[in-house]
TIVEXFI-56411 format. One record per residue: residue in three letters; residue number from 1; y, z, x of N, C-alpha, C in turn. Coordinates in nm, 4 decimals, decimal comma. Layout:
BEGIN
<r><aa>ALA</aa><i>NUM</i><n_Y>Y</n_Y><n_Z>Z</n_Z><n_X>X</n_X><ca_Y>Y</ca_Y><ca_Z>Z</ca_Z><ca_X>X</ca_X><c_Y>Y</c_Y><c_Z>Z</c_Z><c_X>X</c_X></r>
...
END
This chain:
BEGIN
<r><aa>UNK</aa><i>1</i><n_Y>-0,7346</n_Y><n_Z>1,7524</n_Z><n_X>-0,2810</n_X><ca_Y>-0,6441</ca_Y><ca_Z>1,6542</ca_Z><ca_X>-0,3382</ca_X><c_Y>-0,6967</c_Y><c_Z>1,5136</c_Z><c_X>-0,3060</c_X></r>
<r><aa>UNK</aa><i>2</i><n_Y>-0,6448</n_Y><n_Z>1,3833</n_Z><n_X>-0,4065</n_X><ca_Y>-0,7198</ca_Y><ca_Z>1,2666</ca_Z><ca_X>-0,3805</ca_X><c_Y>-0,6542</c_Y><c_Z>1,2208</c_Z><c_X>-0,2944</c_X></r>
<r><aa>UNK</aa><i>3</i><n_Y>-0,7058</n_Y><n_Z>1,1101</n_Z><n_X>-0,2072</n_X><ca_Y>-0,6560</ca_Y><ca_Z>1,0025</ca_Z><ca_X>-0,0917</ca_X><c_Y>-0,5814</c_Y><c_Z>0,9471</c_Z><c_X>-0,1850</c_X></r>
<r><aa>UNK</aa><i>4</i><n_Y>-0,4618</n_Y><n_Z>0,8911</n_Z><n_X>-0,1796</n_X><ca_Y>-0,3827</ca_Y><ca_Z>0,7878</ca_Z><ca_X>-0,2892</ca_X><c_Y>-0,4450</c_Y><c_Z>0,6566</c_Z><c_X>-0,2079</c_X></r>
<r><aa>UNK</aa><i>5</i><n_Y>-0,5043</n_Y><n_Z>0,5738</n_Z><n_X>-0,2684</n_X><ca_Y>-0,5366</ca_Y><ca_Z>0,4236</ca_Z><ca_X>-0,2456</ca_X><c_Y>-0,4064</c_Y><c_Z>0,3280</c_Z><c_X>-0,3098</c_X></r>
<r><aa>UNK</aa><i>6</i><n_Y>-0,3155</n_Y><n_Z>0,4018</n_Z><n_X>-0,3448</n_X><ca_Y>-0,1849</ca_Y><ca_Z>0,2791</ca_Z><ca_X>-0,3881</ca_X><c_Y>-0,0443</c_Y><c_Z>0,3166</c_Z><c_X>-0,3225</c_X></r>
<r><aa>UNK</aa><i>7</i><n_Y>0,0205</n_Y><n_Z>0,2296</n_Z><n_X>-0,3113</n_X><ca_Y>0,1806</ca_Y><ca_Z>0,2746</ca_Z><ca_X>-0,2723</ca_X><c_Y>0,2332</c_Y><c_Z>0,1900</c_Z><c_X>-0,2936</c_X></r>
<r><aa>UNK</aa><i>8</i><n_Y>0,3794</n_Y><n_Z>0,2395</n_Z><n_X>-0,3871</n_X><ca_Y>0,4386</ca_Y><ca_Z>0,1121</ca_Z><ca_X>-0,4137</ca_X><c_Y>0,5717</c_Y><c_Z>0,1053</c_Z><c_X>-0,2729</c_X></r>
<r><aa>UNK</aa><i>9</i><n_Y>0,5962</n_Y><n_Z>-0,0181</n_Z><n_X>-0,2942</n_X><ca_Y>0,7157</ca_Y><ca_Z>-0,0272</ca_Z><ca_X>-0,1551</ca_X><c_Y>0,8177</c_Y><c_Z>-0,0448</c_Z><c_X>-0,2742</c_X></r>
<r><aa>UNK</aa><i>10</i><n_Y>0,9332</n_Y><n_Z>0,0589</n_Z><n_X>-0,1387</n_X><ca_Y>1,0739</ca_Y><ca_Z>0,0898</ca_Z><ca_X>-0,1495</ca_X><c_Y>1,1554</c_Y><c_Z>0,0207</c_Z><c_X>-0,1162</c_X></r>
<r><aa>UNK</aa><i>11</i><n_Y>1,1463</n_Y><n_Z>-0,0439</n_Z><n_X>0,0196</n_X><ca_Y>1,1910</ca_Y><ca_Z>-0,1214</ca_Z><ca_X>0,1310</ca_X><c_Y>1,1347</c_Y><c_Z>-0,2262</c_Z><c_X>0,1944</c_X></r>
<r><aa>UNK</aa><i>12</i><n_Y>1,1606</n_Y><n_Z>-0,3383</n_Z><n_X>0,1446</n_X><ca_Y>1,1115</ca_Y><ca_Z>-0,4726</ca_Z><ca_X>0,1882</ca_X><c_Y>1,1473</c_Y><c_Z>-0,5583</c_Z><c_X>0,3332</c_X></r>
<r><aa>UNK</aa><i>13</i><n_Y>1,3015</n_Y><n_Z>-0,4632</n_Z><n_X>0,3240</n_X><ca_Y>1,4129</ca_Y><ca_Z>-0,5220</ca_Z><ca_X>0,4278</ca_X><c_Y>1,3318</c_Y><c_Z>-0,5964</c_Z><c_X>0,5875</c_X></r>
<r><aa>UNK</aa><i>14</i><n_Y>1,3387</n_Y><n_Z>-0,7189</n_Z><n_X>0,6033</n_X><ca_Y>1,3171</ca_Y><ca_Z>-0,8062</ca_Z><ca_X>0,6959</ca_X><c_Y>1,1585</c_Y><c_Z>-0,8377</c_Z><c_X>0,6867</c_X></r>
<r><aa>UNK</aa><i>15</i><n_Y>1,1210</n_Y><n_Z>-0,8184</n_Z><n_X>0,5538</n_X><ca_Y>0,9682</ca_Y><ca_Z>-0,8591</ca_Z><ca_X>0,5126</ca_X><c_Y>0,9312</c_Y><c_Z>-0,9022</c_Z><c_X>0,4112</c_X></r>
<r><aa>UNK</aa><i>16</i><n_Y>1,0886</n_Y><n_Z>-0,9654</n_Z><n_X>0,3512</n_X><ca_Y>1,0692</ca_Y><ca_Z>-1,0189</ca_Z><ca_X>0,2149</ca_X><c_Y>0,9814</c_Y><c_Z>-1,0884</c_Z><c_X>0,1414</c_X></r>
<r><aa>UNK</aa><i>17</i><n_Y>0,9069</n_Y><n_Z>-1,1676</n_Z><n_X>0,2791</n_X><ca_Y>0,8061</ca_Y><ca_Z>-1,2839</ca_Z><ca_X>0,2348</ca_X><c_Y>0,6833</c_Y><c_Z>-1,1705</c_Z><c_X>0,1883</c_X></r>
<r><aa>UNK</aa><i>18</i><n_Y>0,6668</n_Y><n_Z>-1,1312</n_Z><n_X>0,2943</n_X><ca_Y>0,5315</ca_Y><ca_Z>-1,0458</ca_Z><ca_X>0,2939</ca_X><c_Y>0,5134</c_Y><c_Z>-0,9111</c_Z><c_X>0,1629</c_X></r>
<r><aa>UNK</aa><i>19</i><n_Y>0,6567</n_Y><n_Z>-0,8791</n_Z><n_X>0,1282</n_X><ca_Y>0,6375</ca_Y><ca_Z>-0,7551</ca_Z><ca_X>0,0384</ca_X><c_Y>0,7382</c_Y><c_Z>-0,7740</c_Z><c_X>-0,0626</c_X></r>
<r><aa>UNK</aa><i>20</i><n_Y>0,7193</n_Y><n_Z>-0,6986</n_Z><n_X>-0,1847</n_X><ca_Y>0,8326</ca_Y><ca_Z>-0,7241</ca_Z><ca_X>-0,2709</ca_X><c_Y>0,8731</c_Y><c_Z>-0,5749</c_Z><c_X>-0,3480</c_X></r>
<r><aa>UNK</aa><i>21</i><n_Y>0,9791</n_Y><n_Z>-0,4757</n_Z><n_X>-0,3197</n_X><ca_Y>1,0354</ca_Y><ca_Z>-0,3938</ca_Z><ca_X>-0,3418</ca_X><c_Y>1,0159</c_Y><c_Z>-0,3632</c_Z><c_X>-0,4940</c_X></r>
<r><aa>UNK</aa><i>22</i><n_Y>0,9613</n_Y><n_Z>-0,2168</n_Z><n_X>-0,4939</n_X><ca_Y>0,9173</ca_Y><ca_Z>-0,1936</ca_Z><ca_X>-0,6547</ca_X><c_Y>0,7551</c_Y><c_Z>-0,2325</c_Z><c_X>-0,7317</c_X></r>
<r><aa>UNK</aa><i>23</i><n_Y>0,6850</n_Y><n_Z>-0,2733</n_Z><n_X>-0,5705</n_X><ca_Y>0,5866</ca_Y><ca_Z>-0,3286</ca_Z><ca_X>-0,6658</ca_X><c_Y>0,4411</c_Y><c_Z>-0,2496</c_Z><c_X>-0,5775</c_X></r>
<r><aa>UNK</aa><i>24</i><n_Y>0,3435</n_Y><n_Z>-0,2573</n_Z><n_X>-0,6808</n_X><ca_Y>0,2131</ca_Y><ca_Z>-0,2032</ca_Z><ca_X>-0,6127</ca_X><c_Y>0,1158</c_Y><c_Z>-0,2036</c_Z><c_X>-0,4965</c_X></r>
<r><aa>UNK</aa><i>25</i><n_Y>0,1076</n_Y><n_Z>-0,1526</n_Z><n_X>-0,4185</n_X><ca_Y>0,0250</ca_Y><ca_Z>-0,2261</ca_Z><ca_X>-0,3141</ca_X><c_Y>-0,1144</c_Y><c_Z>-0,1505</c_Z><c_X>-0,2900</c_X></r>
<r><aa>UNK</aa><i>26</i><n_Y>-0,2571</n_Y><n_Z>-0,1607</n_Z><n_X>-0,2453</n_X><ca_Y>-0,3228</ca_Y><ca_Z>-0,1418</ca_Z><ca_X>-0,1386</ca_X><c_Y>-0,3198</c_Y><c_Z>-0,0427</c_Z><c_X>-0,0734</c_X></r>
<r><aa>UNK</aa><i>27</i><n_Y>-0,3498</n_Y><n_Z>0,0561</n_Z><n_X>-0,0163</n_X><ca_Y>-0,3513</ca_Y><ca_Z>0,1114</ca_Z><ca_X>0,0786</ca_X><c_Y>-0,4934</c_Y><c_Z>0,0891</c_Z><c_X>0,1747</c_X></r>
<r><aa>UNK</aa><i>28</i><n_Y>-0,5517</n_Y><n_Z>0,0981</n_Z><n_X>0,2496</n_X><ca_Y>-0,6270</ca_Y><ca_Z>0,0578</ca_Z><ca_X>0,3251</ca_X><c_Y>-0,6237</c_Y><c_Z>0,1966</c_Z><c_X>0,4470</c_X></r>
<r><aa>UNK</aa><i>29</i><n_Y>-0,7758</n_Y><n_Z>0,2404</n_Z><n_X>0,4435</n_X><ca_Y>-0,7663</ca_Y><ca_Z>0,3307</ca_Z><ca_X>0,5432</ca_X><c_Y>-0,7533</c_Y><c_Z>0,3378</c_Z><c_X>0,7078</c_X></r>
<r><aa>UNK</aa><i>30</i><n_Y>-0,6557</n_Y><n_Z>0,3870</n_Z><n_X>0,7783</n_X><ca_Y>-0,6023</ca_Y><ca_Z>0,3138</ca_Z><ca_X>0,9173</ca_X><c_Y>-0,5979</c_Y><c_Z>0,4475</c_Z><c_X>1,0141</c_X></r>
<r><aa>UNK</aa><i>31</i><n_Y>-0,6769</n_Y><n_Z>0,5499</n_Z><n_X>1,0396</n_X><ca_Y>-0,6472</ca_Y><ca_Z>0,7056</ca_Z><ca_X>1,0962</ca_X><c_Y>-0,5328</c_Y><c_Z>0,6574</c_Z><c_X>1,2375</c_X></r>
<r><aa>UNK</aa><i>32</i><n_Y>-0,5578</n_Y><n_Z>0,5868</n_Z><n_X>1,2904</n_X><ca_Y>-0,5008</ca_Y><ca_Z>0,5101</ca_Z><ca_X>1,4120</ca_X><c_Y>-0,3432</c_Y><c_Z>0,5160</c_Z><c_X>1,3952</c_X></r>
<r><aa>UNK</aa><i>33</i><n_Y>-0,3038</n_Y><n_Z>0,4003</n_Z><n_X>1,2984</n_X><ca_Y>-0,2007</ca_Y><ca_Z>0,3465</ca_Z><ca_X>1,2380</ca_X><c_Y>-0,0996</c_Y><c_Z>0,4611</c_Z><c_X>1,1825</c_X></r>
<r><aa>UNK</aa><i>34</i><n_Y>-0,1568</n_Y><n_Z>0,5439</n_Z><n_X>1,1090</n_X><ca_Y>-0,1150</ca_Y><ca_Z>0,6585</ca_Z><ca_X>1,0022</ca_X><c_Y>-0,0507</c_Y><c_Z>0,8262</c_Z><c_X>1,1223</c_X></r>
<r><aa>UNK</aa><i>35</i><n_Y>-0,1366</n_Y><n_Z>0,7773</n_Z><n_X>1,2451</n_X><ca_Y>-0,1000</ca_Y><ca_Z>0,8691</ca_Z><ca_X>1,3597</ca_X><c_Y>0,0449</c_Y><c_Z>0,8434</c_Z><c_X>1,4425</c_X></r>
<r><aa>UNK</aa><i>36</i><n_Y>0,0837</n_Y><n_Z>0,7358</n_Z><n_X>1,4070</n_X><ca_Y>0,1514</ca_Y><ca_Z>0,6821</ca_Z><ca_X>1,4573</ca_X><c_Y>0,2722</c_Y><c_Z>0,6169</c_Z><c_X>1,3744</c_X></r>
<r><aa>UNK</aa><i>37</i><n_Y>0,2779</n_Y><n_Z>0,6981</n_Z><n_X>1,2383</n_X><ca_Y>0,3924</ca_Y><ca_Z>0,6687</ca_Z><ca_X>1,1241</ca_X><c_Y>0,3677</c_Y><c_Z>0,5262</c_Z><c_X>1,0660</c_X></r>
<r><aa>UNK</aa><i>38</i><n_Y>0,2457</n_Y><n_Z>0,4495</n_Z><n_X>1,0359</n_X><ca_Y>0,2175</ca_Y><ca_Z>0,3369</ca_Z><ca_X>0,9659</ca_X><c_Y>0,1305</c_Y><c_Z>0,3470</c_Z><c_X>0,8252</c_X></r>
<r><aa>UNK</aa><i>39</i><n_Y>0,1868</n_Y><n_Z>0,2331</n_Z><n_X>0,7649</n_X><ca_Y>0,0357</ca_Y><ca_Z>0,2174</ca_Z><ca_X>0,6282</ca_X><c_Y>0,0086</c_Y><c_Z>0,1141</c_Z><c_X>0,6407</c_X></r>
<r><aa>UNK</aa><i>40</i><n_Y>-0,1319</n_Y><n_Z>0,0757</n_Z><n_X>0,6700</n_X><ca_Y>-0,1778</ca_Y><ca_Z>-0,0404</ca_Z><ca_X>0,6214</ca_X><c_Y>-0,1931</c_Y><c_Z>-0,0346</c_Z><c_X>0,4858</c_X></r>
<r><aa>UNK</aa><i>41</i><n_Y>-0,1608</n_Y><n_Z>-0,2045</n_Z><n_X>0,4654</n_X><ca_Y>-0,1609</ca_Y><ca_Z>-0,2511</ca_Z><ca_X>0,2476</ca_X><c_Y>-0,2204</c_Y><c_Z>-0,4073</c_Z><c_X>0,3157</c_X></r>
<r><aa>UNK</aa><i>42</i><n_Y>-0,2525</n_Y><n_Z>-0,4152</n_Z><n_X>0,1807</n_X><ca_Y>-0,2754</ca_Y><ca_Z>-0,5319</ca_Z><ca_X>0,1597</ca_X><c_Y>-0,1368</c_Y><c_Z>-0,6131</c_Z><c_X>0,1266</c_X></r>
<r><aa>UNK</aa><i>43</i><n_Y>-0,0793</n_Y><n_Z>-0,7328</n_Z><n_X>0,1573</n_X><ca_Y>0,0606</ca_Y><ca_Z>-0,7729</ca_Z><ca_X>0,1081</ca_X><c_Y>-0,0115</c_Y><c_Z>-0,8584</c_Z><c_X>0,0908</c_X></r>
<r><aa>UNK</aa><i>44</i><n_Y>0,1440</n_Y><n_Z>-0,9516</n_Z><n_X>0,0575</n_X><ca_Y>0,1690</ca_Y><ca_Z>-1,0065</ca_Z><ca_X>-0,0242</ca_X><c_Y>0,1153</c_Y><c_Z>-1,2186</c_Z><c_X>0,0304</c_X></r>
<r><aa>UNK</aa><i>45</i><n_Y>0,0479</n_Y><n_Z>-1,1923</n_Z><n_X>0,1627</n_X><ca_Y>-0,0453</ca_Y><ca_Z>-1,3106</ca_Z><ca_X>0,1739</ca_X><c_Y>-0,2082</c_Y><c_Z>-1,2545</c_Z><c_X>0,1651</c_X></r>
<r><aa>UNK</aa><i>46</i><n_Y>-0,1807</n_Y><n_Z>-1,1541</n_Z><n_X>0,1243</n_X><ca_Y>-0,3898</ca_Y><ca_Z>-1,1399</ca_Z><ca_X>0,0574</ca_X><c_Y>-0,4391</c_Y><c_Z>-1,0653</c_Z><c_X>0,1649</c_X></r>
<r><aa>UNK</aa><i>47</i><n_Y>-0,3508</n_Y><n_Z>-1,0352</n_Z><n_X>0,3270</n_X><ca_Y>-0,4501</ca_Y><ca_Z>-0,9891</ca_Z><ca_X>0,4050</ca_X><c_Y>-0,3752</c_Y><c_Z>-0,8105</c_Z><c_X>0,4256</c_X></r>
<r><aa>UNK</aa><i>48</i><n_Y>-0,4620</n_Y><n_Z>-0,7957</n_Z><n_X>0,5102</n_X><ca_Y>-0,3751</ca_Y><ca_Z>-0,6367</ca_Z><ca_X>0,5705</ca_X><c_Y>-0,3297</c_Y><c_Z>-0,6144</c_Z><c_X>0,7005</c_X></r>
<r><aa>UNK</aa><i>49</i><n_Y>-0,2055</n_Y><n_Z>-0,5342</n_Z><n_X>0,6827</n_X><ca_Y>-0,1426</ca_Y><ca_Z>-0,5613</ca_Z><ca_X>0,7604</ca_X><c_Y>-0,0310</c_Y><c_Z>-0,4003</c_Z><c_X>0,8085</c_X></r>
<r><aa>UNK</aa><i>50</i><n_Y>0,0053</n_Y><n_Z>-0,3595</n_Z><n_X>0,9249</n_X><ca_Y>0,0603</ca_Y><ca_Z>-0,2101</ca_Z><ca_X>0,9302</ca_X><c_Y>0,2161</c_Y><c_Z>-0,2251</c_Z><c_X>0,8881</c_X></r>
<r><aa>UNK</aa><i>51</i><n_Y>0,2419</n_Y><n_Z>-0,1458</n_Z><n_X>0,7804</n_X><ca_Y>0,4356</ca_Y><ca_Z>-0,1385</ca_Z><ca_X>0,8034</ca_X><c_Y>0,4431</c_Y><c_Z>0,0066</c_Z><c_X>0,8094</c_X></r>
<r><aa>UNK</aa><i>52</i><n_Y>0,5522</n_Y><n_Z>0,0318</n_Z><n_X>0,8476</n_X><ca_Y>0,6032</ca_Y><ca_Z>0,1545</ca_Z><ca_X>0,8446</ca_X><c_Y>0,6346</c_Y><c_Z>0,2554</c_Z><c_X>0,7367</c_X></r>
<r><aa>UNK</aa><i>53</i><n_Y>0,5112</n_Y><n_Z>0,2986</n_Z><n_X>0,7130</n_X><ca_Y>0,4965</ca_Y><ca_Z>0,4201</ca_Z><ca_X>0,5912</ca_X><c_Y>0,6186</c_Y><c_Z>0,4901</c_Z><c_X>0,5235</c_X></r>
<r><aa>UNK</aa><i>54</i><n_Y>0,7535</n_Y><n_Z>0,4697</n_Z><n_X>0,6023</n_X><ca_Y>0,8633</ca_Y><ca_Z>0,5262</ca_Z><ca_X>0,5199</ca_X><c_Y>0,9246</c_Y><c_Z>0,3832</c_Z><c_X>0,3768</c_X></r>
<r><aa>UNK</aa><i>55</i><n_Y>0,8351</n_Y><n_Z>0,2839</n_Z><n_X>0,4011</n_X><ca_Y>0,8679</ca_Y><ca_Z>0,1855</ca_Z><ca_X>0,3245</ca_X><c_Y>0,7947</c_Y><c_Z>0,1955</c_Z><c_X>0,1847</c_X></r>
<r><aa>UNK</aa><i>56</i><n_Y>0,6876</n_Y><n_Z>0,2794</n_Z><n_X>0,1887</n_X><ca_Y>0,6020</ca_Y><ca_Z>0,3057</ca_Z><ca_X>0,0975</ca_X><c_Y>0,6169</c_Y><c_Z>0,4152</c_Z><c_X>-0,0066</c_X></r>
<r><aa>UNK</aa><i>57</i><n_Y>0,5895</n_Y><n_Z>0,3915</n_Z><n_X>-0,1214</n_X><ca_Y>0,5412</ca_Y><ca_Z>0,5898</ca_Z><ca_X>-0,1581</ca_X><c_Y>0,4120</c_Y><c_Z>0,6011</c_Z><c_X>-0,1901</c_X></r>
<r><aa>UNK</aa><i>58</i><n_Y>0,3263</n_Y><n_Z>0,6731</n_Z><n_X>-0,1380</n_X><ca_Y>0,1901</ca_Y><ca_Z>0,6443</ca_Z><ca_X>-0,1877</ca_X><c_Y>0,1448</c_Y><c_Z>0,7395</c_Z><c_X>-0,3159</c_X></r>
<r><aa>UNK</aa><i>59</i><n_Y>0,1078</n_Y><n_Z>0,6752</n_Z><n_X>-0,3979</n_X><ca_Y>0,0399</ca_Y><ca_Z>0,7438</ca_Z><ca_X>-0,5434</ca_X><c_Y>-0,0863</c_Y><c_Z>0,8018</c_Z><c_X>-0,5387</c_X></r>
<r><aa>UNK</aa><i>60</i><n_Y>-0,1087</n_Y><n_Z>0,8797</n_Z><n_X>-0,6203</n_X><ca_Y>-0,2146</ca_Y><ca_Z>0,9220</ca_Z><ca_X>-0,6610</ca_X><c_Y>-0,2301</c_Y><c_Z>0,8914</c_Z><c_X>-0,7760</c_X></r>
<r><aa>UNK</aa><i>61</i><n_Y>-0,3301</n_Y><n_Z>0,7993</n_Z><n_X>-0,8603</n_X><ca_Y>-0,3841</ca_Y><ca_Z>0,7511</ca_Z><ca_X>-0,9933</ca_X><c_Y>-0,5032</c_Y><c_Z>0,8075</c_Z><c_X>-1,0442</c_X></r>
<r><aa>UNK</aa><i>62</i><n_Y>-0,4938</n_Y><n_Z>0,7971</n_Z><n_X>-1,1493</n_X><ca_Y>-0,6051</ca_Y><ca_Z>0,8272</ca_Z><ca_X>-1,2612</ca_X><c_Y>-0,7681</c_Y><c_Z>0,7454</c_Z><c_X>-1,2130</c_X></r>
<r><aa>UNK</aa><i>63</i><n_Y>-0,8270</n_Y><n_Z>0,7978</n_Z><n_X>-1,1886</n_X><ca_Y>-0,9214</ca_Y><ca_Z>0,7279</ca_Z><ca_X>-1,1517</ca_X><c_Y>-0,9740</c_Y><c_Z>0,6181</c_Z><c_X>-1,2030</c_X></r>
<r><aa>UNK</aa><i>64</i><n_Y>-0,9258</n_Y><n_Z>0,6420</n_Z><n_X>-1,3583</n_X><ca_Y>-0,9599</ca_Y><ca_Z>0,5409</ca_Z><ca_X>-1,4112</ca_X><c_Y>-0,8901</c_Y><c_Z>0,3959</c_Z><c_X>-1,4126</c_X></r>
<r><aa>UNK</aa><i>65</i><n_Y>-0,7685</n_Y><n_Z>0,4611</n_Z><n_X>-1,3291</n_X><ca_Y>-0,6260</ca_Y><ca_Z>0,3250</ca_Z><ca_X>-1,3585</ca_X><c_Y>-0,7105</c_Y><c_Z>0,2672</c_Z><c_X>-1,1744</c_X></r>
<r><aa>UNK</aa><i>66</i><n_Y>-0,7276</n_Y><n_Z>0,3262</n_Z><n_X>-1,1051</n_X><ca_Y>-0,8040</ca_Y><ca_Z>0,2880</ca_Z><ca_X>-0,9799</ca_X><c_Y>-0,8187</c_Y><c_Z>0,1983</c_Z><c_X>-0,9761</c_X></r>
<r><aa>UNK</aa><i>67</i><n_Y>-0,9399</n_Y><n_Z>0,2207</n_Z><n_X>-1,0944</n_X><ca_Y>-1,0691</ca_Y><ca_Z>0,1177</ca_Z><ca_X>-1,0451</ca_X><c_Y>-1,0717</c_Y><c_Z>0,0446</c_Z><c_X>-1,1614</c_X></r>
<r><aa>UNK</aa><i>68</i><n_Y>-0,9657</n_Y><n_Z>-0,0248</n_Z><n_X>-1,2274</n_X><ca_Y>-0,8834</ca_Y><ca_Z>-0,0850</ca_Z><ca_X>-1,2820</ca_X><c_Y>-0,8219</c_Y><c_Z>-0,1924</c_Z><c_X>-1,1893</c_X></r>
<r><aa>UNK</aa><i>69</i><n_Y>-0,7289</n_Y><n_Z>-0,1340</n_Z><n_X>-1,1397</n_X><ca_Y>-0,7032</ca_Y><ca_Z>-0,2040</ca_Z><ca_X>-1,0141</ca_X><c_Y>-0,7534</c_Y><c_Z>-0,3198</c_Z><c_X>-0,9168</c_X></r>
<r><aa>UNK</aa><i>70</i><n_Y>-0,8200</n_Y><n_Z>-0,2233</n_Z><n_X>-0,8502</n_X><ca_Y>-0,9421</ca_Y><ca_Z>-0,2534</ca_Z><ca_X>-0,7745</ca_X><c_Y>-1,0169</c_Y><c_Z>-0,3810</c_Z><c_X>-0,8228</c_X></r>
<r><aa>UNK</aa><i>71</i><n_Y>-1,1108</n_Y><n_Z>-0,3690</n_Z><n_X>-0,9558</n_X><ca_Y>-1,1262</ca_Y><ca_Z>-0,4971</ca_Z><ca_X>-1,0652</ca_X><c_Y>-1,1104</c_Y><c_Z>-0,5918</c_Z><c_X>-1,0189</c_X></r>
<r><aa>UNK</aa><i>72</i><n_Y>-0,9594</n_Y><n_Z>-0,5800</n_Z><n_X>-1,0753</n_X><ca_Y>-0,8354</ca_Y><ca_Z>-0,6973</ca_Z><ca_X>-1,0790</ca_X><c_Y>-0,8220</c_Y><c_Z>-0,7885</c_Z><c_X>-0,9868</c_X></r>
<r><aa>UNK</aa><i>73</i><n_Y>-0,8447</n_Y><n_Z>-0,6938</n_Z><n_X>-0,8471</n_X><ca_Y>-0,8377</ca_Y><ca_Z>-0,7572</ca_Z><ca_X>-0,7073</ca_X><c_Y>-0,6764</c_Y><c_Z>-0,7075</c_Z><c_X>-0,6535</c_X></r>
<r><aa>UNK</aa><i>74</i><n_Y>-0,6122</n_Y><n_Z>-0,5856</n_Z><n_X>-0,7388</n_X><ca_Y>-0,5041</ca_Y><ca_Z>-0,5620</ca_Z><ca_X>-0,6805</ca_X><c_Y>-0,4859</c_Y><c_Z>-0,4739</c_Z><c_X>-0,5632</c_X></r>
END
């Protein structure tokens, strides 16, 4: 099965600046972070950063919508 490289967030609650509920993010590989109930994303000031993976849902995309993405710089 593929790594999902996207997740959109569910739950923004007390990170409003940084994330915005309903929308696409980043995933970023973190074995550390992910051991320990986190996802690193890229938010919503350009860098990366760990939240708590129940805030997320992570996708699996079309490879082609990917690296689409990716492109974009999303």
């Amino acid at each position: 099965m593929a790594v999902p490289h996207f997740a959109i967030c569910l739950d923004n609650t007390e990170y409003e600046v940084s994330l915005e509920t309903g929308k696409l993010y980043r995933i970023l590989p973190d074995a550390d972070g992910s051991s320990h109930g986190y996802i690193r994303v890229i938010d919503e000031s350009g860098e990366d950063y760990l939240y708590t993976s129940d805030r997320f849902f992570p996708l699996t995309l079309p490879q082609a919508v990917e690296e689409a993405l990716l492109v974009s710089g999303d």
